[in-house]
N, C-alpha and C positions, 0 to 999 in steps of 0.2 A: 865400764864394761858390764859391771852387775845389772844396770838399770837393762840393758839389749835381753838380760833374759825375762826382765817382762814386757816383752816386746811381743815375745812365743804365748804369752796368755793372751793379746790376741786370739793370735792365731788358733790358741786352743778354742778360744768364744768360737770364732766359727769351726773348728772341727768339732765342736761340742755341741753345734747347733741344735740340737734336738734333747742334745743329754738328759734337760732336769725332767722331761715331760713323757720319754720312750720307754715302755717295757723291755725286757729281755727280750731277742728274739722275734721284737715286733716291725712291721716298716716304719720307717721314718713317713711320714709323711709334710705338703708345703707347709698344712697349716703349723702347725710343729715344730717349723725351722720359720715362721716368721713369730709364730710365742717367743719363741727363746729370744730372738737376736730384740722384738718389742721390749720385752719384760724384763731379760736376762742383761744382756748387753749393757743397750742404755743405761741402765741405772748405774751399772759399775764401770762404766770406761772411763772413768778417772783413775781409778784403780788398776786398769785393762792395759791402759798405751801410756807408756814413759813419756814426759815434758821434755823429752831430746828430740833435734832438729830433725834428724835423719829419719828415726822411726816414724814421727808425724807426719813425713813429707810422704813414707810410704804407705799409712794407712788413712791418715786424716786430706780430707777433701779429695777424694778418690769416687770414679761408680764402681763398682767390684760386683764383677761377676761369680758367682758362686755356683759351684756344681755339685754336686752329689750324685756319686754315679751308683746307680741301684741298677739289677741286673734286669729287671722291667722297664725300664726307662729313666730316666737322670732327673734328677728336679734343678731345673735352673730360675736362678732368681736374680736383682738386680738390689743391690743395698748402694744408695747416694748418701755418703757419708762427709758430715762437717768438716772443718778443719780441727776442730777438738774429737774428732772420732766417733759423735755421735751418729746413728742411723736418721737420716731427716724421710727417707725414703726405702720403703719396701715394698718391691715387685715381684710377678710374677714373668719369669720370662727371661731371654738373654738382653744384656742391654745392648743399645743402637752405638754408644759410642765408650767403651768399659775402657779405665785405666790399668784396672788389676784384674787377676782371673786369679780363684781360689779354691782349689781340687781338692776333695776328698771322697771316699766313699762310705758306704752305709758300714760294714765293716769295722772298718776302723774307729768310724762314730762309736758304735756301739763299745767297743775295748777300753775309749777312753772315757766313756760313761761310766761304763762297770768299775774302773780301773776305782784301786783305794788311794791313787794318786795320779786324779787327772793331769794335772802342770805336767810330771817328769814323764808321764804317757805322750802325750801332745809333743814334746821336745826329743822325745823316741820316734815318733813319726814322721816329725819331720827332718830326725835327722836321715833318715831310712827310706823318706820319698812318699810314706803312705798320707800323707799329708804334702799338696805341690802350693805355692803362689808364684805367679808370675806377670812381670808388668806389660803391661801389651803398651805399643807406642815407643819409637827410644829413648826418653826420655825416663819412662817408667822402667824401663828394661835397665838401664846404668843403674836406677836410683836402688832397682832390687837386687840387681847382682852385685854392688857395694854392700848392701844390708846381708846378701848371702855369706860371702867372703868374710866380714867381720863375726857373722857365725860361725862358721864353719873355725876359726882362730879362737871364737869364746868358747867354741866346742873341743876345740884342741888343748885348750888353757883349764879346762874345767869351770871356766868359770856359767855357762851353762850346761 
């Protein structure tokens, strides 16, 4: 159950999308949130997504729709991710046929950039919703509402 909570460093890479690159108070912008997930991501998703079955099944070989909702208009992108978690693909745009949808807003980005403790910010957010994923298709839909469930228990347990 310790490994499930780096599961949420995912999650945090993309609520962080922008983190290492964004001023205070500045917009996020795409090119910004595709540095980070090129530059940032890749290199450490071995690091990023635990070698358990379940968590793989939910981030790795996925398209994942990504939104960022800015109060000017949302940036939505399309990340085609390996089965080891790598990004092979980054777009601009919703994808035609997404497995996952991965919500945050600018906001919230910004808290857990500044934060002096990104991880336990990111696992604040999403225990709290400012941070959403969710799997479009049924398939995805059980596979993430199992991965929720066994959170929300490692959340109850402290163990994240």
């Amino acid at each position: 159950m310790i490994k499930l909570s780096k599961f949420c460093v995912l999650l945090l890479l993309f609520a962080v999308i922008s983190g290492s690159t964004v001023t205070h108070a500045s917009a996020i912008t795409e090119e910004e949130i595709e540095d980070f997930f090129l530059n940032t991501h890749n290199p450490h998703v071995g690091e990023i997504i635990p070698d358990l079955p379940l968590i793989k099944s939910v981030f790795g070989g996925q398209v994942i729709h990504i939104i960022v909702e800015k109060p000017g208009g949302n940036i939505e992108l399309t990340a085609v991710i390996d089965q080891e978690g790598f990004i092979t693909d980054l777009e601009s745009g919703e994808p035609e046929n997404p497995t996952l949808r991965l919500i945050s807003n600018e906001e919230t980005l910004d808290r857990i950039k500044n934060s002096a403790d990104p991880v336990g910010e990111t696992q604040a957010a999403l225990i709290s919703g400012d941070i959403t994923y969710e799997g479009v298709g049924i398939s995805m839909l059980i596979t993430v509402t199992i991965v929720k469930i066994a959170q929300f228990f490692a959340s109850l347990l402290g163990i994240i």
